[in-house]
N, CA, C and O atoms as CSV, one atom per row, in Angstrom:
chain,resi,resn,atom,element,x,y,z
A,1,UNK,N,N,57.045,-88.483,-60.887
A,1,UNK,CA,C,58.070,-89.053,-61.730
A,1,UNK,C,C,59.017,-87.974,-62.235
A,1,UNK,O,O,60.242,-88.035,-62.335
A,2,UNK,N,N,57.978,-86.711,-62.609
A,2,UNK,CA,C,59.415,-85.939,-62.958
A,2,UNK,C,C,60.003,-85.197,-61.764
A,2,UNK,O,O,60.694,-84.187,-61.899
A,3,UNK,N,N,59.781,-85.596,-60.908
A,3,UNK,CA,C,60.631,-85.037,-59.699
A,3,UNK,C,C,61.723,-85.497,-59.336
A,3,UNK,O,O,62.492,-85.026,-58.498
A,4,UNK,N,N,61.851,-86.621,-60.078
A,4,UNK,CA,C,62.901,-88.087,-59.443
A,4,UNK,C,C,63.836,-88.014,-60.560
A,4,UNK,O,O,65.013,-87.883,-60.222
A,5,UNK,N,N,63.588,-88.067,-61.845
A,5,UNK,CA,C,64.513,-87.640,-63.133
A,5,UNK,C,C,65.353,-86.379,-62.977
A,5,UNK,O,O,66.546,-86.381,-63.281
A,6,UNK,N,N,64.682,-85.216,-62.464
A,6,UNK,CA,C,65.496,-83.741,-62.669
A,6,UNK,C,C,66.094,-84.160,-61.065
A,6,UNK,O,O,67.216,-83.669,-60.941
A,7,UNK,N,N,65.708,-84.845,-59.939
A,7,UNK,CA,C,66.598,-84.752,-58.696
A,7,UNK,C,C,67.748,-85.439,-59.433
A,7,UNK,O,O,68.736,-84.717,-59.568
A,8,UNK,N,N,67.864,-86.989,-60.071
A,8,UNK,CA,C,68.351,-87.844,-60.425
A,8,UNK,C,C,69.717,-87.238,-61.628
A,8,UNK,O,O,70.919,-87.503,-61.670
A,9,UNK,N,N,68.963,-86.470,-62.371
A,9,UNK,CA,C,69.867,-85.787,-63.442
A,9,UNK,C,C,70.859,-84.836,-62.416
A,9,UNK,O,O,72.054,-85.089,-62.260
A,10,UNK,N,N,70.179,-83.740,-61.768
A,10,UNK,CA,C,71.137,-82.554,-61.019
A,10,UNK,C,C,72.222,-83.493,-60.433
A,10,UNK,O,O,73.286,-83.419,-61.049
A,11,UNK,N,N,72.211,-84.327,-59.431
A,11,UNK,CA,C,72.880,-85.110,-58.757
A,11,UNK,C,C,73.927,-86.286,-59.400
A,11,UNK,O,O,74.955,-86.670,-58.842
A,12,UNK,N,N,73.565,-86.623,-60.327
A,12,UNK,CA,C,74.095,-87.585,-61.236
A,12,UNK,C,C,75.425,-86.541,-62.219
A,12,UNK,O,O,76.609,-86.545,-61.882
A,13,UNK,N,N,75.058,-85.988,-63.039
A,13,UNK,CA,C,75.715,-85.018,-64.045
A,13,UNK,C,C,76.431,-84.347,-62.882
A,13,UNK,O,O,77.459,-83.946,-63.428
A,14,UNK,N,N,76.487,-84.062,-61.871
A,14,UNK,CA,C,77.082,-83.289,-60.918
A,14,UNK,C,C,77.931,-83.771,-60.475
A,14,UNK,O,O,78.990,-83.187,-60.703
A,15,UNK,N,N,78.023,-84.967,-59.676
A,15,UNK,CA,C,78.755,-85.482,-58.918
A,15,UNK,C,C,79.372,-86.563,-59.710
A,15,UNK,O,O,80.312,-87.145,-59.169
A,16,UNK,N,N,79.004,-86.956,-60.942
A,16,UNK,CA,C,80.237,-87.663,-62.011
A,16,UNK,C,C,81.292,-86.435,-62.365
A,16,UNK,O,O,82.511,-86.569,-62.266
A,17,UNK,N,N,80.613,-85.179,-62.805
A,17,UNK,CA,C,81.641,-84.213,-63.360
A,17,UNK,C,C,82.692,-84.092,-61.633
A,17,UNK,O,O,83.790,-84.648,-61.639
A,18,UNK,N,N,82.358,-83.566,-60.685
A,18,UNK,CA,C,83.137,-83.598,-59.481
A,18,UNK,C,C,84.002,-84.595,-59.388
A,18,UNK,O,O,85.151,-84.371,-59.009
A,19,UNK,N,N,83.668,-85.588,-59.650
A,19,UNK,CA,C,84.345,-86.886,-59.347
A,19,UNK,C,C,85.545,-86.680,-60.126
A,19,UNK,O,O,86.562,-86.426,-59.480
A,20,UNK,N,N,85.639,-86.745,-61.509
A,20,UNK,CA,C,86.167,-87.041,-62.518
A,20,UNK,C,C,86.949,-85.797,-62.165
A,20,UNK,O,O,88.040,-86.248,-61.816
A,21,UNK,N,N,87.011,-84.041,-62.029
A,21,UNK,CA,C,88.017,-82.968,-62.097
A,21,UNK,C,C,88.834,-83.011,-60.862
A,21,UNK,O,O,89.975,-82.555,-60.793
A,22,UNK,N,N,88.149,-83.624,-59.818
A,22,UNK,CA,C,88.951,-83.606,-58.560
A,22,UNK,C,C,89.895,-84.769,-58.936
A,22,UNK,O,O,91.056,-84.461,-59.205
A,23,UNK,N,N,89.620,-85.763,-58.975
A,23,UNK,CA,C,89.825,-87.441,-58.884
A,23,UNK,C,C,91.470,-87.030,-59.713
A,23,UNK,O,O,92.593,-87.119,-59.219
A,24,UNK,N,N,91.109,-86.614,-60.982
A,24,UNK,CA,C,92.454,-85.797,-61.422
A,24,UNK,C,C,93.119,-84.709,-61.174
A,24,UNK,O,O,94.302,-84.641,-61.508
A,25,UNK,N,N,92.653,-83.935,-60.708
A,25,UNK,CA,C,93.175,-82.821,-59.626
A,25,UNK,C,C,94.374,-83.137,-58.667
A,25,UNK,O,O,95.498,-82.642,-58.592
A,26,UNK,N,N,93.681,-84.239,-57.883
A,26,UNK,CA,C,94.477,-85.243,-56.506
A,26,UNK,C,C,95.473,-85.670,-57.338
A,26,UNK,O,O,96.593,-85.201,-57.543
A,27,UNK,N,N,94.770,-86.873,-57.906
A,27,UNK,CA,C,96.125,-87.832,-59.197
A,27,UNK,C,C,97.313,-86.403,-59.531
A,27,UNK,O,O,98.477,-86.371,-59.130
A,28,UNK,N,N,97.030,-85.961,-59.867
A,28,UNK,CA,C,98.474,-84.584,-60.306
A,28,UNK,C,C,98.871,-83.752,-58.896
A,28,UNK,O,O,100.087,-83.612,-58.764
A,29,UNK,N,N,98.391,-83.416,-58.269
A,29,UNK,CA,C,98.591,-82.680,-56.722
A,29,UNK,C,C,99.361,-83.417,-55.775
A,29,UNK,O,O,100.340,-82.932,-55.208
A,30,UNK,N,N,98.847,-84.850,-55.546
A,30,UNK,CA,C,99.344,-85.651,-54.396
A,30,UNK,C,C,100.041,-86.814,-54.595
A,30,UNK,O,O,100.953,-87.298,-53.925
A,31,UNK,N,N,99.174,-87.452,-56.219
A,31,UNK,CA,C,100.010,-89.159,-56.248
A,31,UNK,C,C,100.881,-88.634,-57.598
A,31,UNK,O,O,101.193,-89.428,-58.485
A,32,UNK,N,N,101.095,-87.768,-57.627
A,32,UNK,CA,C,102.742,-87.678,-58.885
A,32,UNK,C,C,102.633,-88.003,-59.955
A,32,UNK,O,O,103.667,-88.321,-60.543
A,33,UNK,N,N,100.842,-88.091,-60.949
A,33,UNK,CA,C,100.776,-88.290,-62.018
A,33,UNK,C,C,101.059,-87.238,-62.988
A,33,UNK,O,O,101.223,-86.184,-62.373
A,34,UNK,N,N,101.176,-87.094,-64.149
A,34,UNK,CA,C,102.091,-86.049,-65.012
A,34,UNK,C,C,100.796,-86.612,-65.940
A,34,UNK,O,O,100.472,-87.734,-66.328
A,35,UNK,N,N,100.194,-85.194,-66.106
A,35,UNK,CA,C,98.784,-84.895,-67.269
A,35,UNK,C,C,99.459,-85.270,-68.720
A,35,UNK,O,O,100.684,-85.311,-68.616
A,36,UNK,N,N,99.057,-85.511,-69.847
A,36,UNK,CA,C,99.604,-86.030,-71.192
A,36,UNK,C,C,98.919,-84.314,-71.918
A,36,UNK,O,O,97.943,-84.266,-72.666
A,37,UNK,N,N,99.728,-83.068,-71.453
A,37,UNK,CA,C,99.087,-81.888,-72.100
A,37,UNK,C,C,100.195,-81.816,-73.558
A,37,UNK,O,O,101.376,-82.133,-73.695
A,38,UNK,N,N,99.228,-81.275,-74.453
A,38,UNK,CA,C,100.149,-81.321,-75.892
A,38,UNK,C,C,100.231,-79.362,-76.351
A,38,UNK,O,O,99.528,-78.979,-77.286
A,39,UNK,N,N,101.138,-78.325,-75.579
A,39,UNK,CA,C,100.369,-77.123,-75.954
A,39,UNK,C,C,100.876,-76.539,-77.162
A,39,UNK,O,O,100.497,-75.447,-77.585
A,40,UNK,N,N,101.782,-77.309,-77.747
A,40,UNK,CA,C,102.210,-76.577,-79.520
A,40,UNK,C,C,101.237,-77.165,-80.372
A,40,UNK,O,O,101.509,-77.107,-81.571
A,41,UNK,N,N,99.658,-77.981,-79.901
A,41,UNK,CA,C,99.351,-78.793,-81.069
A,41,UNK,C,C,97.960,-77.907,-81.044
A,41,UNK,O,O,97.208,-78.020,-80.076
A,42,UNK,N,N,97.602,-76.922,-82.260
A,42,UNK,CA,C,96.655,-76.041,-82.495
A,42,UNK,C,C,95.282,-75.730,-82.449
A,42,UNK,O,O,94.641,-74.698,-82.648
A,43,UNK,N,N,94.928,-77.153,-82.065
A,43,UNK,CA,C,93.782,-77.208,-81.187
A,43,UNK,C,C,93.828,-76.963,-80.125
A,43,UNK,O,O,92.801,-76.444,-79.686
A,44,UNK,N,N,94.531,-77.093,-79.520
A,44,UNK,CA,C,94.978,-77.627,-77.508
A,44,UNK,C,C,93.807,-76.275,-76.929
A,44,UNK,O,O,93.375,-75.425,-77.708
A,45,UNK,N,N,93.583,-76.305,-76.002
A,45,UNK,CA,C,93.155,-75.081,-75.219
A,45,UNK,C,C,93.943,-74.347,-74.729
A,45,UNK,O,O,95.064,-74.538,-75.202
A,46,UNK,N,N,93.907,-73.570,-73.982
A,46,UNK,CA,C,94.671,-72.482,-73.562
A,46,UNK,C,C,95.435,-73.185,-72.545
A,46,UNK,O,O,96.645,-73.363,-72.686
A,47,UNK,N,N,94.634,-73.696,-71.272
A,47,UNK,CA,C,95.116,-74.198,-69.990
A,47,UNK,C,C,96.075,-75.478,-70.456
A,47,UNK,O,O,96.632,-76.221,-69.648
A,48,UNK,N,N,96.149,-75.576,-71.598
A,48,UNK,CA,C,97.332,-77.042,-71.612
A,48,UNK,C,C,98.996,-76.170,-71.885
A,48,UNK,O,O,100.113,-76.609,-72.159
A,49,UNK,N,N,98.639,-75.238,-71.729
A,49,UNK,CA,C,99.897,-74.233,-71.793
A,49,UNK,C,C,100.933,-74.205,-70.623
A,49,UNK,O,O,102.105,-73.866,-70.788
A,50,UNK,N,N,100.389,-74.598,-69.408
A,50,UNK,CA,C,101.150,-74.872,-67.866
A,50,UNK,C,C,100.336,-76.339,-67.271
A,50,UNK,O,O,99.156,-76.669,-67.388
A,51,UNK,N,N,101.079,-76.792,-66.837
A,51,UNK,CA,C,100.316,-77.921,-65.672
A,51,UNK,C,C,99.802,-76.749,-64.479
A,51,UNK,O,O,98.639,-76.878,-64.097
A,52,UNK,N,N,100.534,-75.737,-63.944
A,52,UNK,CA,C,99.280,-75.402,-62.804
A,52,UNK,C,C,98.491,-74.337,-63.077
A,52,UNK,O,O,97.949,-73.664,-62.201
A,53,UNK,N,N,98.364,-74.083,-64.613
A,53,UNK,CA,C,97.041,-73.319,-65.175
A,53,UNK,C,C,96.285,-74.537,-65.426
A,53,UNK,O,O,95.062,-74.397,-65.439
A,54,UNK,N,N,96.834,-75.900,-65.661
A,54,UNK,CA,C,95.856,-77.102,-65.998
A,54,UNK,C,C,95.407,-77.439,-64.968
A,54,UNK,O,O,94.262,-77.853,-65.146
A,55,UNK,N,N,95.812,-77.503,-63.589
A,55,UNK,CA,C,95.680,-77.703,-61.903
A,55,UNK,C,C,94.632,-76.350,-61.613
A,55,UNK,O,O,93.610,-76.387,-60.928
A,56,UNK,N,N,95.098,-75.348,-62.219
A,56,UNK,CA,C,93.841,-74.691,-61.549
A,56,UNK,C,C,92.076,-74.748,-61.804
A,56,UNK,O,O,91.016,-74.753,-61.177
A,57,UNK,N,N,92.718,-74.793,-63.418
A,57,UNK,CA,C,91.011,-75.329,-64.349
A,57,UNK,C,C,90.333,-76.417,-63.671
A,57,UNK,O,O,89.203,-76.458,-63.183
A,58,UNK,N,N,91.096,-77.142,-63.726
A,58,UNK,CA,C,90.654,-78.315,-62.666
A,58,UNK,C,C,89.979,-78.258,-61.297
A,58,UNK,O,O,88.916,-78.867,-61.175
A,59,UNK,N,N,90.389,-77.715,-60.442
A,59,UNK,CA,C,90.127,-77.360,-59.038
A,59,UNK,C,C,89.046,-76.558,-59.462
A,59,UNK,O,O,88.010,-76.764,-58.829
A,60,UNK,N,N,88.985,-75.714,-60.339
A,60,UNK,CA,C,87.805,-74.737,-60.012
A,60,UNK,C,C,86.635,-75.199,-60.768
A,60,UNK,O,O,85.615,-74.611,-60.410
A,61,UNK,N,N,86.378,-76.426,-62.088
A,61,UNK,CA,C,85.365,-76.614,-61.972
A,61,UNK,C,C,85.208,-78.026,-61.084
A,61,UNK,O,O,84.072,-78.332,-60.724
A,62,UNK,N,N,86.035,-78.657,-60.823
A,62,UNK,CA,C,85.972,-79.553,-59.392
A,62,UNK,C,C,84.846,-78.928,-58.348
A,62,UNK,O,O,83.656,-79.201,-58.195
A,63,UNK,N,N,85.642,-78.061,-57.753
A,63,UNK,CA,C,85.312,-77.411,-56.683
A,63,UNK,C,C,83.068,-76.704,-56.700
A,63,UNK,O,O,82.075,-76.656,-55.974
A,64,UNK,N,N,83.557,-76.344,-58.112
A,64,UNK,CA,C,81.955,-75.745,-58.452
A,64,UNK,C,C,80.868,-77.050,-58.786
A,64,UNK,O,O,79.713,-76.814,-58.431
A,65,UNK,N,N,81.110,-78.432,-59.442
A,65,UNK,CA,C,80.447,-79.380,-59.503
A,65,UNK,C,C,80.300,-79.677,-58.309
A,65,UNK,O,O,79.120,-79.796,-57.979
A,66,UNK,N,N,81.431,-79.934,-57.117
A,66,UNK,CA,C,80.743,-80.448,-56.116
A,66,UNK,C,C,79.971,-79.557,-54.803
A,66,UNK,O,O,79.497,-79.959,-53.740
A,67,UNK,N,N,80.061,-78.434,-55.289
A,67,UNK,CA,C,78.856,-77.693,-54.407
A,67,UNK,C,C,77.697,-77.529,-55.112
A,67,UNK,O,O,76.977,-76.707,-54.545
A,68,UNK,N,N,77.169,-78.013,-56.212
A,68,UNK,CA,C,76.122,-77.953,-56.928
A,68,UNK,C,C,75.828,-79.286,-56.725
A,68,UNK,O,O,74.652,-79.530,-56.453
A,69,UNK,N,N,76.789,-80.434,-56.805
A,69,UNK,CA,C,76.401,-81.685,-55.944
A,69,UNK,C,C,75.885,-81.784,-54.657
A,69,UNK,O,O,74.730,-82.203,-54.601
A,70,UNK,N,N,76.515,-81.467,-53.450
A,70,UNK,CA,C,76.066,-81.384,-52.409
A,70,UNK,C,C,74.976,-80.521,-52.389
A,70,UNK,O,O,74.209,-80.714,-51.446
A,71,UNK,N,N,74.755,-79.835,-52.975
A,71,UNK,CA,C,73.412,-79.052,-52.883
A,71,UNK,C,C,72.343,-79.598,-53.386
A,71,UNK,O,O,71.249,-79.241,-52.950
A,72,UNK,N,N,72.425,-80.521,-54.349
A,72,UNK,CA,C,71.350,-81.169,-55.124
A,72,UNK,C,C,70.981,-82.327,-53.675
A,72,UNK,O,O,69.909,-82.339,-53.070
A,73,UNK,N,N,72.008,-83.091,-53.421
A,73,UNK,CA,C,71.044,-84.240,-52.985
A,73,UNK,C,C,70.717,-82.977,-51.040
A,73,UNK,O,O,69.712,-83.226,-50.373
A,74,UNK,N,N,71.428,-82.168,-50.698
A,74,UNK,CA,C,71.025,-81.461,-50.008
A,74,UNK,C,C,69.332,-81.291,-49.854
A,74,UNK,O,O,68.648,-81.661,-48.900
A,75,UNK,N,N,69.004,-80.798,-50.762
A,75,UNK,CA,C,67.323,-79.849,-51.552
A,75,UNK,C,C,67.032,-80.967,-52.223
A,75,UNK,O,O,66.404,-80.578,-53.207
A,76,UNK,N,N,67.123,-82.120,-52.262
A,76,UNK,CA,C,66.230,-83.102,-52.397
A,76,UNK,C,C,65.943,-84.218,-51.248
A,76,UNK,O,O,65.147,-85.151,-51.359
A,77,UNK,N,N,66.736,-83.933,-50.154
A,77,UNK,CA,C,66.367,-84.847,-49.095
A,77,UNK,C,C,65.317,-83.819,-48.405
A,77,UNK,O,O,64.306,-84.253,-47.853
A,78,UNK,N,N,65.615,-82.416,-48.467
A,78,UNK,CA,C,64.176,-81.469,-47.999
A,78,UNK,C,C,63.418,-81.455,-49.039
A,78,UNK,O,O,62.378,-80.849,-48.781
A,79,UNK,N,N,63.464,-81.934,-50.353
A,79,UNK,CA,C,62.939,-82.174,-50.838
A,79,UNK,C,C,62.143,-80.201,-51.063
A,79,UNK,O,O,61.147,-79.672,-50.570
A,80,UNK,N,N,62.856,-79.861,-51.702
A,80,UNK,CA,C,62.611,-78.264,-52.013
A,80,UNK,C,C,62.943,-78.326,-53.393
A,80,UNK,O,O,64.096,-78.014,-53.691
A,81,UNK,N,N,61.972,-78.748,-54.505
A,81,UNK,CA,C,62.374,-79.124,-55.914
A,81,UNK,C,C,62.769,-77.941,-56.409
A,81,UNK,O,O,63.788,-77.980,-57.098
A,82,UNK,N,N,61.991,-76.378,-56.174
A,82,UNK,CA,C,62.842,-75.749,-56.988
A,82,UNK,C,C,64.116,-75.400,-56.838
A,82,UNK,O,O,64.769,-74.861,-57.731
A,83,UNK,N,N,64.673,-75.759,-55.397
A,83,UNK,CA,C,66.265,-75.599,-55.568
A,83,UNK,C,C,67.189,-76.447,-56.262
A,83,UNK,O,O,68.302,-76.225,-56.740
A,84,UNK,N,N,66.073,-78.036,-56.177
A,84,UNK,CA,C,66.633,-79.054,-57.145
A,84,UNK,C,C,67.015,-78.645,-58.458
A,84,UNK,O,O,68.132,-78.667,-58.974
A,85,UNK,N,N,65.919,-78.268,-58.920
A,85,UNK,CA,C,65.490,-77.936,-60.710
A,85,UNK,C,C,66.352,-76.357,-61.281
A,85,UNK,O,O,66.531,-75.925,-62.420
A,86,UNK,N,N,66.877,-75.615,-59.461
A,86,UNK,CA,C,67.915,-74.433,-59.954
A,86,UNK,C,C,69.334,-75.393,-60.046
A,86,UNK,O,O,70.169,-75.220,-60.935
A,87,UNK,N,N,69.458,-76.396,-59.014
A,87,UNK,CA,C,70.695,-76.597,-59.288
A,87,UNK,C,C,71.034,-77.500,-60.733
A,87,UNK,O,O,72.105,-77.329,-61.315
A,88,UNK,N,N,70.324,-78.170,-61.079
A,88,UNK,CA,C,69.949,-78.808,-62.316
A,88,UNK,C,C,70.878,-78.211,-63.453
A,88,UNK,O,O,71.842,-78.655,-64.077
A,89,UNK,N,N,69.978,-76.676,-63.455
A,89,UNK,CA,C,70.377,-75.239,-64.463
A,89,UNK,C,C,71.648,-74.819,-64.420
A,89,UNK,O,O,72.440,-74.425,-65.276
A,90,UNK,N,N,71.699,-74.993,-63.150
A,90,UNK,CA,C,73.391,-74.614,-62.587
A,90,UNK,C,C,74.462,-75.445,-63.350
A,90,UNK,O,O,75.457,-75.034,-63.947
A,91,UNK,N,N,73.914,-76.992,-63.145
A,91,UNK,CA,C,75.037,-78.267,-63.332
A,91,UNK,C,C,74.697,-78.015,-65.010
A,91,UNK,O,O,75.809,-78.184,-65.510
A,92,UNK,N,N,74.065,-77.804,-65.762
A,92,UNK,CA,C,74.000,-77.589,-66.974
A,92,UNK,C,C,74.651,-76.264,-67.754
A,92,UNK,O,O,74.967,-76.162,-68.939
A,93,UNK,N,N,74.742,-75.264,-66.654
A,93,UNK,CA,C,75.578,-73.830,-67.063
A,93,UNK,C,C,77.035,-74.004,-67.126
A,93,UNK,O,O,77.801,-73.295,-67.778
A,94,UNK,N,N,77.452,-75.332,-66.158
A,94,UNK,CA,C,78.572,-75.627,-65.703
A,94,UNK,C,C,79.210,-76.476,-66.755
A,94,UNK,O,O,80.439,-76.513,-66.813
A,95,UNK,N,N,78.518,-77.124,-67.543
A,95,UNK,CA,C,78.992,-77.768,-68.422
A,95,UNK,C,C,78.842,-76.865,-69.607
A,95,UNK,O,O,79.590,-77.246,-70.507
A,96,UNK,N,N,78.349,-76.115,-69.837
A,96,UNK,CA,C,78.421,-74.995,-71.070
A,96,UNK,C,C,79.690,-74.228,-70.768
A,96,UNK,O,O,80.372,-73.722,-71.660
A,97,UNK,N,N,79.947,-74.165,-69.647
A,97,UNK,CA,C,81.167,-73.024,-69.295
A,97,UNK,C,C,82.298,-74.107,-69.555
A,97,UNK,O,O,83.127,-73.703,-70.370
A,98,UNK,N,N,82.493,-75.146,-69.158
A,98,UNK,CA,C,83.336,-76.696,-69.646
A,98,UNK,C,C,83.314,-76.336,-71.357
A,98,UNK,O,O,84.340,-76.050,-71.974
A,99,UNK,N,N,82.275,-76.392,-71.831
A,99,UNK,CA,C,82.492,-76.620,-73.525
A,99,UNK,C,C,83.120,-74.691,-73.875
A,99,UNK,O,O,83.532,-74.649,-75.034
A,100,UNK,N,N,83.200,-73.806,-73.431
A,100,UNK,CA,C,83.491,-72.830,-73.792
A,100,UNK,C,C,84.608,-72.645,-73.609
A,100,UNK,O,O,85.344,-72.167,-74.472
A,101,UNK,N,N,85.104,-73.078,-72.105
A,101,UNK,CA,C,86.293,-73.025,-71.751
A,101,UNK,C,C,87.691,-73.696,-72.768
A,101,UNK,O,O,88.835,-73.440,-73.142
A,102,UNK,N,N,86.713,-74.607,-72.842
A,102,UNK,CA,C,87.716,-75.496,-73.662
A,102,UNK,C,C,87.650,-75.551,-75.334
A,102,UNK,O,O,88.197,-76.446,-75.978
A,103,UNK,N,N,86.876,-74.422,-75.947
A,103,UNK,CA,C,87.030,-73.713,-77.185
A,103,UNK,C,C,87.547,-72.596,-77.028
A,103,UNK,O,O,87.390,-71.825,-77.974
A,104,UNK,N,N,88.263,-72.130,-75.938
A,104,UNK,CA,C,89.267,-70.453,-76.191
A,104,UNK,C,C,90.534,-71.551,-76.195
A,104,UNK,O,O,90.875,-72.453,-75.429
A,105,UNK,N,N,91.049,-71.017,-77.438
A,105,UNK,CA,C,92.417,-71.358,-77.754
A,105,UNK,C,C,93.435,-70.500,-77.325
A,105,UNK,O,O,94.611,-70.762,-77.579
């Protein structure tokens, strides 16, 4: 059972975050959507300062969720849990680097 939760978590938390940075990545890159960035308002983060410093943030944790995605259900169809349970750590470092990123003002 807990083999199926931590495959289930790595893969899940992974490939929603992928989904969601690319999915908007594309939307601004290819179909001509215009991001709602606010960068005079003193919270904002840093990257709302340019759309393609906001395009790049994007792409790069895009790009890093979904190779920690493909790797999860990868090492769980061989079924090699501790690469599961590293990428897990990974998809969880990845979202700490998300909450940090987005506290440098």
């Amino acid at each position: 059972m807990n083999k199926f939760f931590i495959a289930f978590a790595a893969i899940a938390s992974s490939g929603i975050l992928a989904y969601s940075y690319l999915r908007e990545w594309i939307a601004i890159k290819w179909l001509g959507e215009v991001p709602e960035l606010i960068p005079e308002h003193p919270l904002s983060p840093y990257f709302h300062g340019s759309i393609g410093l906001y395009q790049r943030v994007l792409v790069i944790f895009g790009i890093y969720f979904f190779l920690v995605f493909l790797g999860s259900v990868y090492f769980t169809w061989k079924k090699k849990w501790g690469f599961v349970m590293l990428l897990f750590v990974a998809s969880m470092l990845g979202i700490l680097g998300i909450m940090i990123n987005g506290a440098i003002k």
